[in-house]
PyMOL Python script that loads the backbone (N, CA, C, O; Angstrom):
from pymol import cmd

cmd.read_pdbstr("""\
ATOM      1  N   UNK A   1       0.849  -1.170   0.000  1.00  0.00           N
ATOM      2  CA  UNK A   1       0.000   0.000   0.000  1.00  0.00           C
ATOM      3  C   UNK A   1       0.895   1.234   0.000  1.00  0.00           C
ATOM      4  O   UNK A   1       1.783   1.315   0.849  1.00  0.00           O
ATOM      5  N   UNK A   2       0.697   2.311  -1.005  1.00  0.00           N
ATOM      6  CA  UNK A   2       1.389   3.391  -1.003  1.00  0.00           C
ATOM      7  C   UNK A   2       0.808   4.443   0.386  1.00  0.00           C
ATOM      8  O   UNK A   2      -0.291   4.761   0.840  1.00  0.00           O
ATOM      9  N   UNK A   3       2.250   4.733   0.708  1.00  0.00           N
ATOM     10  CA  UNK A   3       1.826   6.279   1.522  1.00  0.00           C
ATOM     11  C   UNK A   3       0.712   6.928   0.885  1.00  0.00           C
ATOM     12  O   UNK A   3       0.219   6.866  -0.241  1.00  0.00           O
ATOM     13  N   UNK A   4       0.426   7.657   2.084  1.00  0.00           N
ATOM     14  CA  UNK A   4      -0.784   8.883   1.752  1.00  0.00           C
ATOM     15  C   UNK A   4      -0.355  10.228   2.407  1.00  0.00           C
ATOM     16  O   UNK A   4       0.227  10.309   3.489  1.00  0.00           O
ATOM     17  N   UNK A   5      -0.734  11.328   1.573  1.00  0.00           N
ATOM     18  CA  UNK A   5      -0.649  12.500   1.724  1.00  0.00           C
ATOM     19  C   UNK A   5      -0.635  13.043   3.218  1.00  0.00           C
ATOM     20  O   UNK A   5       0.045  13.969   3.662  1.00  0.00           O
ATOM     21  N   UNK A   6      -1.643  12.159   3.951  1.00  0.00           N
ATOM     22  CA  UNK A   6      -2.302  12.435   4.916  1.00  0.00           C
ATOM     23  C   UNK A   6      -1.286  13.083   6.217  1.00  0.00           C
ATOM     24  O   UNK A   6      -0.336  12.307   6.323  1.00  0.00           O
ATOM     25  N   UNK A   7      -1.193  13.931   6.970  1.00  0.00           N
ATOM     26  CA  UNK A   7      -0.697  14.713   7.955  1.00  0.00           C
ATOM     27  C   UNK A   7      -0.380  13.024   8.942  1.00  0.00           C
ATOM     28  O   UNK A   7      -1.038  11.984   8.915  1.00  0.00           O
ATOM     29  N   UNK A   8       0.658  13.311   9.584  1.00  0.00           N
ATOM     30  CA  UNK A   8       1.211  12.196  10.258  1.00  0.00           C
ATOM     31  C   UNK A   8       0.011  12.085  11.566  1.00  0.00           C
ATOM     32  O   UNK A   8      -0.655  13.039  11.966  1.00  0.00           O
ATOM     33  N   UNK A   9      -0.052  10.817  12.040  1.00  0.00           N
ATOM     34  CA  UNK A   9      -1.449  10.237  13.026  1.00  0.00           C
ATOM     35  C   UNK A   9      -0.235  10.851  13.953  1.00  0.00           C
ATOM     36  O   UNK A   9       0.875  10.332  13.834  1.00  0.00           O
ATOM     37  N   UNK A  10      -0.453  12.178  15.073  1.00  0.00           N
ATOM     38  CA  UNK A  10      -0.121  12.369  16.428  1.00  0.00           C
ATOM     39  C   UNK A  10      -0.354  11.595  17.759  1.00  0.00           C
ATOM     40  O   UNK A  10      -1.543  11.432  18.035  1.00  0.00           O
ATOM     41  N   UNK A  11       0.788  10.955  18.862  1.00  0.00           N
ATOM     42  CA  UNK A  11       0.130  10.393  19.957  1.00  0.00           C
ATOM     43  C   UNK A  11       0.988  11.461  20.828  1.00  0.00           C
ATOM     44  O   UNK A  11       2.202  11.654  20.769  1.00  0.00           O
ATOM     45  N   UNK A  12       0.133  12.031  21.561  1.00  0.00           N
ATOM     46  CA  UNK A  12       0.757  12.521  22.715  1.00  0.00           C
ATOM     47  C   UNK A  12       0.823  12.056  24.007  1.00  0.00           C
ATOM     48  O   UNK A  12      -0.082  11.715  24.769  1.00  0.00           O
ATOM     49  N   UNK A  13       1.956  12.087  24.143  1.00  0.00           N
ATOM     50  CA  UNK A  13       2.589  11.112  25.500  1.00  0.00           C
ATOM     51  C   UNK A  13       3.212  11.592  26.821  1.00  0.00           C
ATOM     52  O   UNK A  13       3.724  10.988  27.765  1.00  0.00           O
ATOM     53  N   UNK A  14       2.931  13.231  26.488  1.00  0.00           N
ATOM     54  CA  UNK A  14       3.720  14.033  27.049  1.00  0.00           C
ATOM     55  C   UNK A  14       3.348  13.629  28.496  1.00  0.00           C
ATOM     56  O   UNK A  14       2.174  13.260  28.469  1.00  0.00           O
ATOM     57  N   UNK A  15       3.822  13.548  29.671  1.00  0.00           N
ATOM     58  CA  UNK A  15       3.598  13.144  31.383  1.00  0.00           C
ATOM     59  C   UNK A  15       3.742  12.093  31.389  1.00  0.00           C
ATOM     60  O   UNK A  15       3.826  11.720  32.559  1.00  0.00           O
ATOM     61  N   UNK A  16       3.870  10.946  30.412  1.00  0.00           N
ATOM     62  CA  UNK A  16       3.590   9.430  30.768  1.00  0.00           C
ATOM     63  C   UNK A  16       4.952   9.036  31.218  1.00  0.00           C
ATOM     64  O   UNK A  16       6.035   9.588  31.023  1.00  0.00           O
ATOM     65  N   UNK A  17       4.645   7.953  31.864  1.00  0.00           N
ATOM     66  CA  UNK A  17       6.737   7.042  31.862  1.00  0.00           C
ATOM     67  C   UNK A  17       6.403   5.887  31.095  1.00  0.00           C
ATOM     68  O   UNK A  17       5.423   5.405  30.527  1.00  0.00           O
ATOM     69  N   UNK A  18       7.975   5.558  31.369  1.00  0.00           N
ATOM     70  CA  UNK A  18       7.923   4.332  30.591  1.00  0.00           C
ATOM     71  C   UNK A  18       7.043   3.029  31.653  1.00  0.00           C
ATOM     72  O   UNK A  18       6.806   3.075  32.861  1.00  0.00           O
ATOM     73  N   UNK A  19       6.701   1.891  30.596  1.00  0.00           N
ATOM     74  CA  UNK A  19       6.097   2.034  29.407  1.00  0.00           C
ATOM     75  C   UNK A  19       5.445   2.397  28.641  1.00  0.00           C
ATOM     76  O   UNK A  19       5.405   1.973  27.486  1.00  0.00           O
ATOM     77  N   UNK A  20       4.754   3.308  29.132  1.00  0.00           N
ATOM     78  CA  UNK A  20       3.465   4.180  27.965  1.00  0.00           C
ATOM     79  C   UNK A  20       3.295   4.397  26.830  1.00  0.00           C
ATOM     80  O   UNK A  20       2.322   4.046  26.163  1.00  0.00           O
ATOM     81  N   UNK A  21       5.140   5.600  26.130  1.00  0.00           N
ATOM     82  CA  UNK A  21       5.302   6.590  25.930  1.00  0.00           C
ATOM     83  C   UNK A  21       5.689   4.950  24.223  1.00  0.00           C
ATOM     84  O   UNK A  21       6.042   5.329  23.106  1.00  0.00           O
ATOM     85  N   UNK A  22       5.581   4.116  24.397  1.00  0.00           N
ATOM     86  CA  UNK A  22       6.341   3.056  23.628  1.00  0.00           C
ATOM     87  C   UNK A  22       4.686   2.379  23.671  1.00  0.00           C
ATOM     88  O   UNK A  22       4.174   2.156  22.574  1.00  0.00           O
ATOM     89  N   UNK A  23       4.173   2.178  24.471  1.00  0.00           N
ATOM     90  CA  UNK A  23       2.352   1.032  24.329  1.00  0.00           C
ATOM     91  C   UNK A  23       1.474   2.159  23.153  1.00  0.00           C
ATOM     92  O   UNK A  23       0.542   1.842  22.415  1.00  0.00           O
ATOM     93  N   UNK A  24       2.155   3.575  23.291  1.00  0.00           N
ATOM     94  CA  UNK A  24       0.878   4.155  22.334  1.00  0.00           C
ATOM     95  C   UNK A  24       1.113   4.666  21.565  1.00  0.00           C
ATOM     96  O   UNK A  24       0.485   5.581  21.033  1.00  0.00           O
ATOM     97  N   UNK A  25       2.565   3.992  21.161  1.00  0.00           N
ATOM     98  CA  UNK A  25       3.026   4.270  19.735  1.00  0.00           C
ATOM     99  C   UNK A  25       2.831   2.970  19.202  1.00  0.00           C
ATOM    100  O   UNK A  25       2.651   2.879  17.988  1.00  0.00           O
ATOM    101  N   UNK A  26       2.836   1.967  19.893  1.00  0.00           N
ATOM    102  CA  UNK A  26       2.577   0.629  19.261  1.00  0.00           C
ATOM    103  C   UNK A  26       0.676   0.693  18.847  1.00  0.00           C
ATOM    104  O   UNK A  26       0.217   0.416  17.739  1.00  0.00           O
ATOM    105  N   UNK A  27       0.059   1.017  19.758  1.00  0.00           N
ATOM    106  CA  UNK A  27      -1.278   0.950  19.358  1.00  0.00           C
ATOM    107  C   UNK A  27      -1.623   1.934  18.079  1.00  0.00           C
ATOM    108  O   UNK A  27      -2.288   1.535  17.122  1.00  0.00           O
ATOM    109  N   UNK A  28      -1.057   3.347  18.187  1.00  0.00           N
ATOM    110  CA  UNK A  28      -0.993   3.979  17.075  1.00  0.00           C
ATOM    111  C   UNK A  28      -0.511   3.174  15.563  1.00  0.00           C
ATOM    112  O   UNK A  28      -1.354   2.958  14.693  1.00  0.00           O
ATOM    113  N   UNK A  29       0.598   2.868  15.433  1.00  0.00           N
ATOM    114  CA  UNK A  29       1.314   2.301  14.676  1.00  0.00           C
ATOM    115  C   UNK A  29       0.311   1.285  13.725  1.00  0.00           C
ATOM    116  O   UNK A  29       0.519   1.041  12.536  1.00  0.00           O
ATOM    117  N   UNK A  30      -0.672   0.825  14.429  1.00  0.00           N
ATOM    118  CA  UNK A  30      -1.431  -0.513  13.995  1.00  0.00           C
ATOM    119  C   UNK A  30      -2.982   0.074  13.170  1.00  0.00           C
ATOM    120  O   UNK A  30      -3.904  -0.362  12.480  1.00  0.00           O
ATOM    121  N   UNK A  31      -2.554   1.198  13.725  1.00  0.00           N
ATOM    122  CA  UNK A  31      -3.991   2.159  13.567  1.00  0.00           C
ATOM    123  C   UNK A  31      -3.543   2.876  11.420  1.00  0.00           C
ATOM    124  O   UNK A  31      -4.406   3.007  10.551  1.00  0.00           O
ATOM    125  N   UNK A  32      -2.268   3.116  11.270  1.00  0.00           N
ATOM    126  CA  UNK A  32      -2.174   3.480  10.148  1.00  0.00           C
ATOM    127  C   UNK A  32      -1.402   2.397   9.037  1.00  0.00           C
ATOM    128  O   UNK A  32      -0.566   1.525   9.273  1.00  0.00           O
ATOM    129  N   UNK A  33      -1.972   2.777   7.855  1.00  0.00           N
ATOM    130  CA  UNK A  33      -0.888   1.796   6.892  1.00  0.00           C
ATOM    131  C   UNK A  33       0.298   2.011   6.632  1.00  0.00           C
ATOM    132  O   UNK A  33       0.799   3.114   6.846  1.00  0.00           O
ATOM    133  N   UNK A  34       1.059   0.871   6.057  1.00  0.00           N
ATOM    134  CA  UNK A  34       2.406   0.752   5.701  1.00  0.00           C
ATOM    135  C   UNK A  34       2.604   1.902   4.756  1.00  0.00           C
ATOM    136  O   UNK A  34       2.071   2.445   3.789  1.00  0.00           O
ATOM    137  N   UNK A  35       3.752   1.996   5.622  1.00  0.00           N
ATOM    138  CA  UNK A  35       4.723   3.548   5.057  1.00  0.00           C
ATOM    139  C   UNK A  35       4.010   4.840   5.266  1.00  0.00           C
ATOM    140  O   UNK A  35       4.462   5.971   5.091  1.00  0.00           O
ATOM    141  N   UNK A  36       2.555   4.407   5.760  1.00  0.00           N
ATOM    142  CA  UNK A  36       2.338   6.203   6.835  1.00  0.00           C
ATOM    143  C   UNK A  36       3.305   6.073   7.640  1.00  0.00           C
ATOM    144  O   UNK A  36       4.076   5.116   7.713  1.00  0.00           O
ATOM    145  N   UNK A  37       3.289   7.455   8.549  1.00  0.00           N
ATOM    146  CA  UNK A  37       4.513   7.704   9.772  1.00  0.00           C
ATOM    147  C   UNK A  37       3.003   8.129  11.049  1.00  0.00           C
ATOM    148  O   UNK A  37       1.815   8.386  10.858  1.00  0.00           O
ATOM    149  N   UNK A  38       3.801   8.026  12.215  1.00  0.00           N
ATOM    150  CA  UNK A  38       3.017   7.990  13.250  1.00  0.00           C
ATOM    151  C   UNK A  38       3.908   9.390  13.992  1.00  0.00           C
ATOM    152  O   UNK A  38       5.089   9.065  13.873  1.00  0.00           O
ATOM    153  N   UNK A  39       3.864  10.444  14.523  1.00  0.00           N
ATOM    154  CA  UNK A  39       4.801  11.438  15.583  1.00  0.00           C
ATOM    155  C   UNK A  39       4.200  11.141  16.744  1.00  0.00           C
ATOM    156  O   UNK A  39       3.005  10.998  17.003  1.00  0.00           O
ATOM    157  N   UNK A  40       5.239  11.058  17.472  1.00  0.00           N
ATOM    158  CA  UNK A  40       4.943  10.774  19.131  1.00  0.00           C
ATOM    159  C   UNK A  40       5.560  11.575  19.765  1.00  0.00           C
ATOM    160  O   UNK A  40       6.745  11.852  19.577  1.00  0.00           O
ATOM    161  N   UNK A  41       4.454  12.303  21.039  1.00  0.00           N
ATOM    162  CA  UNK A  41       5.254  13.556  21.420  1.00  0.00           C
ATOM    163  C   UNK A  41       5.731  12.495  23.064  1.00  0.00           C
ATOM    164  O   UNK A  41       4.958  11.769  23.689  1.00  0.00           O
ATOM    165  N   UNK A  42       6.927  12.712  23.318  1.00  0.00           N
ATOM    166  CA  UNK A  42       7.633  12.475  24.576  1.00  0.00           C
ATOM    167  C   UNK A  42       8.319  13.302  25.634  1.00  0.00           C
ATOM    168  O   UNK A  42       9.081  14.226  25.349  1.00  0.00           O
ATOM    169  N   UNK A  43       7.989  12.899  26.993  1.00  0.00           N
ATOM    170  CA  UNK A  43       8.854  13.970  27.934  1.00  0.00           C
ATOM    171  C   UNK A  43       9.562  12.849  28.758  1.00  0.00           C
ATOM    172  O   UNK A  43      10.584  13.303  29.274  1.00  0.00           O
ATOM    173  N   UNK A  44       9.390  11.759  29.000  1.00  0.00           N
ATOM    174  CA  UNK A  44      10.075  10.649  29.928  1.00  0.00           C
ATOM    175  C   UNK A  44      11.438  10.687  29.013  1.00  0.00           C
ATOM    176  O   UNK A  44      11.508  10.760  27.786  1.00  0.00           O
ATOM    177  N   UNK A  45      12.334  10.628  29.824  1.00  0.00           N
ATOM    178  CA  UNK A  45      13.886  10.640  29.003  1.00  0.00           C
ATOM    179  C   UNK A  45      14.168   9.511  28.639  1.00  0.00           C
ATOM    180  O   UNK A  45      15.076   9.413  27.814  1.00  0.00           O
ATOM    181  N   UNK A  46      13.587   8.450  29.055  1.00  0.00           N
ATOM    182  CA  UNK A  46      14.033   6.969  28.415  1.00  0.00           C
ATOM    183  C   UNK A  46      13.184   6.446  27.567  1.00  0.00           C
ATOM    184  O   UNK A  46      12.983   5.237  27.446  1.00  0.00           O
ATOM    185  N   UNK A  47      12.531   7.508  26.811  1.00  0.00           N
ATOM    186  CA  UNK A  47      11.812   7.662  25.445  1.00  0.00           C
ATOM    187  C   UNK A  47      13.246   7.235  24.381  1.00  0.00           C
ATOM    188  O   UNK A  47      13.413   6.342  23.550  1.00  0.00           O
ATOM    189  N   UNK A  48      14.060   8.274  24.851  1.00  0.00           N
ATOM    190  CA  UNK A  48      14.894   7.998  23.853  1.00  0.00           C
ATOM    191  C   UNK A  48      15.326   6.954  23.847  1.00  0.00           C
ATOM    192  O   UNK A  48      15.152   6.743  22.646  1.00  0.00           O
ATOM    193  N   UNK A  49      15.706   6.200  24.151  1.00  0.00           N
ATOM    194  CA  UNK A  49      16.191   5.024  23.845  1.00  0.00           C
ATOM    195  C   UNK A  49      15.620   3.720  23.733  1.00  0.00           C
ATOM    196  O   UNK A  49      15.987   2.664  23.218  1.00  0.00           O
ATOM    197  N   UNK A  50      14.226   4.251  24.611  1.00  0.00           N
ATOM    198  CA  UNK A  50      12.957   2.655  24.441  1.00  0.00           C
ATOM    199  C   UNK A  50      12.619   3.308  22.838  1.00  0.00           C
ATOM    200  O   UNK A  50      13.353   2.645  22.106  1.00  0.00           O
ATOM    201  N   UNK A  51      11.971   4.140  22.107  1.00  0.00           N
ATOM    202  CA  UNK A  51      11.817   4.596  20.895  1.00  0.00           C
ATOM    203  C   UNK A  51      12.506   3.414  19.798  1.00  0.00           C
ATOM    204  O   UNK A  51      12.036   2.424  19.238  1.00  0.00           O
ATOM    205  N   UNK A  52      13.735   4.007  19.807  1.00  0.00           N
ATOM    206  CA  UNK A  52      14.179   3.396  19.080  1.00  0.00           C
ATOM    207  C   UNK A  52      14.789   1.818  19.056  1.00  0.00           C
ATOM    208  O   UNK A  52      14.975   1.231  17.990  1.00  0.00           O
ATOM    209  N   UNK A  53      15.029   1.309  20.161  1.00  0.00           N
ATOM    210  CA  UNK A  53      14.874  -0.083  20.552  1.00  0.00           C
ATOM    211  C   UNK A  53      13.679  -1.223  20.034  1.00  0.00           C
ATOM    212  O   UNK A  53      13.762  -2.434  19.830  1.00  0.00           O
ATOM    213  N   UNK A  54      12.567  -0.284  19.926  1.00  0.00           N
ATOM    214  CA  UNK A  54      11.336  -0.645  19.566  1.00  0.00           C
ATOM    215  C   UNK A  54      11.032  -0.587  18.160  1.00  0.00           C
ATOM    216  O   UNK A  54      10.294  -1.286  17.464  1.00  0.00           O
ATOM    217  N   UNK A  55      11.709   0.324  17.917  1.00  0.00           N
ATOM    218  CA  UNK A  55      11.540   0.253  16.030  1.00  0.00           C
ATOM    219  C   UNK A  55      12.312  -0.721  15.802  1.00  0.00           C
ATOM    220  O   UNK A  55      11.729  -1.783  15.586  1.00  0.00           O
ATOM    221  N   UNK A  56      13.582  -0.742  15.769  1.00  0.00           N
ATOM    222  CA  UNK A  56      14.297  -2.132  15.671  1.00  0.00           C
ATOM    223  C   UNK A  56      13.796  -3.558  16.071  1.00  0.00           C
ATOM    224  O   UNK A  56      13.747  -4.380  15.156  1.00  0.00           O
ATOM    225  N   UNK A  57      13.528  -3.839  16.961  1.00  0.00           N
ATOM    226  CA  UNK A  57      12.767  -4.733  17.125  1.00  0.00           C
ATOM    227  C   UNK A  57      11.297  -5.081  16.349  1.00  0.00           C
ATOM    228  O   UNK A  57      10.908  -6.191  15.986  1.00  0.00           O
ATOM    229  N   UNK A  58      10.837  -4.208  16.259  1.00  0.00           N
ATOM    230  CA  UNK A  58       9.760  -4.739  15.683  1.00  0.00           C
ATOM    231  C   UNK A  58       9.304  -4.180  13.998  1.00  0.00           C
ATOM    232  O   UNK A  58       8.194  -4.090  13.473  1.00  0.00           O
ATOM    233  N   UNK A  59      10.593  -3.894  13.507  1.00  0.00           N
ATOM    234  CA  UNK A  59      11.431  -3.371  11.853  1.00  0.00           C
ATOM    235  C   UNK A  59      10.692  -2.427  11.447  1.00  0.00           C
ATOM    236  O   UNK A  59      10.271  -2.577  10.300  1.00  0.00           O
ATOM    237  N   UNK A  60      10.332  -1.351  12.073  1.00  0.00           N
ATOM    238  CA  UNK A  60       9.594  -0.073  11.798  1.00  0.00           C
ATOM    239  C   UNK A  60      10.988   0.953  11.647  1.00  0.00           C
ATOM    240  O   UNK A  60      12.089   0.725  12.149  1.00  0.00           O
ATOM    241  N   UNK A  61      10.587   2.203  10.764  1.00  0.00           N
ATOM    242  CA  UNK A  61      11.959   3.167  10.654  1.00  0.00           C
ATOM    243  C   UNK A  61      11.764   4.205  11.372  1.00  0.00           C
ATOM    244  O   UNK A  61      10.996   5.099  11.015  1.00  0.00           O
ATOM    245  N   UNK A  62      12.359   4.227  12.359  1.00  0.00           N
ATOM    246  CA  UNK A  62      12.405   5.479  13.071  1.00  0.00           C
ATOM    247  C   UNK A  62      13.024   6.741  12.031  1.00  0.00           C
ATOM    248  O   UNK A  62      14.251   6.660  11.964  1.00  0.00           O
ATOM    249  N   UNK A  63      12.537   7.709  11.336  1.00  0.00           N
ATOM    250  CA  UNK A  63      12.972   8.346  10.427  1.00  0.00           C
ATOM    251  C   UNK A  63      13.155   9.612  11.359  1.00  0.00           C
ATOM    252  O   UNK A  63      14.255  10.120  11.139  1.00  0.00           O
ATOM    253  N   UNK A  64      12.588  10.142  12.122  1.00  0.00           N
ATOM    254  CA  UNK A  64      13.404  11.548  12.996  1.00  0.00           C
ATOM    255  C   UNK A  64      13.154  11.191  14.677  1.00  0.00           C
ATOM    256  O   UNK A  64      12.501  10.340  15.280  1.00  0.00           O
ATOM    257  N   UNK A  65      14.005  12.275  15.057  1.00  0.00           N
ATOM    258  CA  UNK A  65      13.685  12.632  16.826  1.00  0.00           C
ATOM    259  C   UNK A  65      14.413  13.902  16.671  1.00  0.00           C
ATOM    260  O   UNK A  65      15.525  14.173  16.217  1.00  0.00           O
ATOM    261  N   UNK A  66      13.436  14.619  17.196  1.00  0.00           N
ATOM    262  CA  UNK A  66      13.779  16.321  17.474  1.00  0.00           C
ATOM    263  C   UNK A  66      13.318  16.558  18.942  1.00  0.00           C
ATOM    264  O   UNK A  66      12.207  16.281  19.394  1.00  0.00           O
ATOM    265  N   UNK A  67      14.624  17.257  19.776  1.00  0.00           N
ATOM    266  CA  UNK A  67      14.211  17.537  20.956  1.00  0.00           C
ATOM    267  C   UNK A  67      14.137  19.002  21.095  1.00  0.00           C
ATOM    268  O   UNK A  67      14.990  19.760  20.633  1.00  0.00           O
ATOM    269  N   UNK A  68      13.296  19.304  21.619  1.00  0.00           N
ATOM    270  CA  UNK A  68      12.397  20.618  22.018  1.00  0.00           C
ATOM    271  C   UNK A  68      12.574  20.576  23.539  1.00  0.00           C
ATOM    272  O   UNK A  68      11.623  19.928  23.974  1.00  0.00           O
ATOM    273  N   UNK A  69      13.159  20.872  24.280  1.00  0.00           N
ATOM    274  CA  UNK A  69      13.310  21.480  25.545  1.00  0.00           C
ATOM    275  C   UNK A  69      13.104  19.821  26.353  1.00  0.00           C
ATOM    276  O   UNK A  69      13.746  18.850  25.954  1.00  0.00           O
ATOM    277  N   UNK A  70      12.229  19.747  27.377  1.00  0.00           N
ATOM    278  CA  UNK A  70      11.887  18.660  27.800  1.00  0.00           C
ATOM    279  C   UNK A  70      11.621  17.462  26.824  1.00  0.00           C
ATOM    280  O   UNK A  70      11.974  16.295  26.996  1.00  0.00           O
ATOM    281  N   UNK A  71      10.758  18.118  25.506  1.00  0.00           N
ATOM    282  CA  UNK A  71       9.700  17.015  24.760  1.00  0.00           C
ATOM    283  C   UNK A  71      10.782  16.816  23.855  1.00  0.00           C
ATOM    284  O   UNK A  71      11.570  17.589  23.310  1.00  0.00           O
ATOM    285  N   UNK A  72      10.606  15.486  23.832  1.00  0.00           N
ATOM    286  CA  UNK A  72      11.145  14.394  22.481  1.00  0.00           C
ATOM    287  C   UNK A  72      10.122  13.991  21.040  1.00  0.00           C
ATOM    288  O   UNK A  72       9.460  12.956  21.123  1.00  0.00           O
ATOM    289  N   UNK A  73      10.048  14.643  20.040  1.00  0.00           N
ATOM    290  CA  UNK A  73       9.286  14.453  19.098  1.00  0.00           C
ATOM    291  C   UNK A  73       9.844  13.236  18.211  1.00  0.00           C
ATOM    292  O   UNK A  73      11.004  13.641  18.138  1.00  0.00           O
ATOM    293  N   UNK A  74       9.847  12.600  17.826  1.00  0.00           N
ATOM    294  CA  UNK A  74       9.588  11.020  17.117  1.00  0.00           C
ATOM    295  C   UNK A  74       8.408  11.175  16.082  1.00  0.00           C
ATOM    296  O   UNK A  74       7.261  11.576  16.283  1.00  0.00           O
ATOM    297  N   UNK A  75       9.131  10.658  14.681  1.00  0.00           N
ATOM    298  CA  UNK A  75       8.453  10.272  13.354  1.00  0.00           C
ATOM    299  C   UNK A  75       8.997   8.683  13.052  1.00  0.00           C
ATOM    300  O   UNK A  75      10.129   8.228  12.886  1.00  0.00           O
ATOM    301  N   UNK A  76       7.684   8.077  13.060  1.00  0.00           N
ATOM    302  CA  UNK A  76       7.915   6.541  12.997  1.00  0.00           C
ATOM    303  C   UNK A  76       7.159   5.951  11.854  1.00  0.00           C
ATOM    304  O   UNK A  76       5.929   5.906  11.867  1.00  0.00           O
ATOM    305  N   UNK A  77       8.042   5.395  10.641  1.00  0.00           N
ATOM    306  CA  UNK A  77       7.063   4.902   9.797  1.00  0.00           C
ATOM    307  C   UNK A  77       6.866   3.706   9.856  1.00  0.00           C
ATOM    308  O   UNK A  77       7.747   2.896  10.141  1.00  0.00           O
ATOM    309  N   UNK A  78       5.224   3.303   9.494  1.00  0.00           N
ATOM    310  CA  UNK A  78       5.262   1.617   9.641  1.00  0.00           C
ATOM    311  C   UNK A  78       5.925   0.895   8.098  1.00  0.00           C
ATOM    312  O   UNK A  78       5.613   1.297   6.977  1.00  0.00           O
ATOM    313  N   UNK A  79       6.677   0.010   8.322  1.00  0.00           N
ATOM    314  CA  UNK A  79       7.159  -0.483   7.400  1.00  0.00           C
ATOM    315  C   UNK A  79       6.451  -2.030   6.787  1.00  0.00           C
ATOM    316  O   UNK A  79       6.509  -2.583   5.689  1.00  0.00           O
ATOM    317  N   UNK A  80       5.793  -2.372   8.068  1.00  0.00           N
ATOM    318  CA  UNK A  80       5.007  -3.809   7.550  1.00  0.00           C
ATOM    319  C   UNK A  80       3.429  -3.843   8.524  1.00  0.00           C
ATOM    320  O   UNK A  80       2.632  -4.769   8.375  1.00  0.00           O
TER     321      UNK A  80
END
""", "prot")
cmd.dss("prot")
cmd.show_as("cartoon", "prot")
cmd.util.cbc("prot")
cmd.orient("prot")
């Protein structure tokens, strides 16, 4: 299925800890098709590194992370 135009599906996660900030990017993730992207907004600091642990594992492309003060922004495309 080709990408769509469509504005990336937002989960905001901002206050959560871990695991949250990673359960509702996975539920998101399932919610759009292959090769949409999902942005997940994060403030728990071990976003960063559960994030991307999680794309790897489960072969999704983490294509950005931009940090903004506290918040960790994440663009995740589904790949399968």
């Amino acid at each position: 299925m080709p990408p769509t135009d469509e504005p990336p599906t937002e989960v905001d996660a901002s206050g959560l800890t871990c695991p949250m900030p990673v359960i509702e990017l996975a539920q998101a993730i399932e919610g759009v098709g292959v090769g949409d992207t999902v942005r997940l907004l994060a403030t728990d600091p071990t976003a960063r590194v559960d994030v991307p642990v999680w794309c790897r594992m489960r072969r999704h492309r983490l294509v950005s992370l931009e940090v903004d003060g506290d918040v960790l922004r994440f663009v995740v495309e589904r790949t399968r």
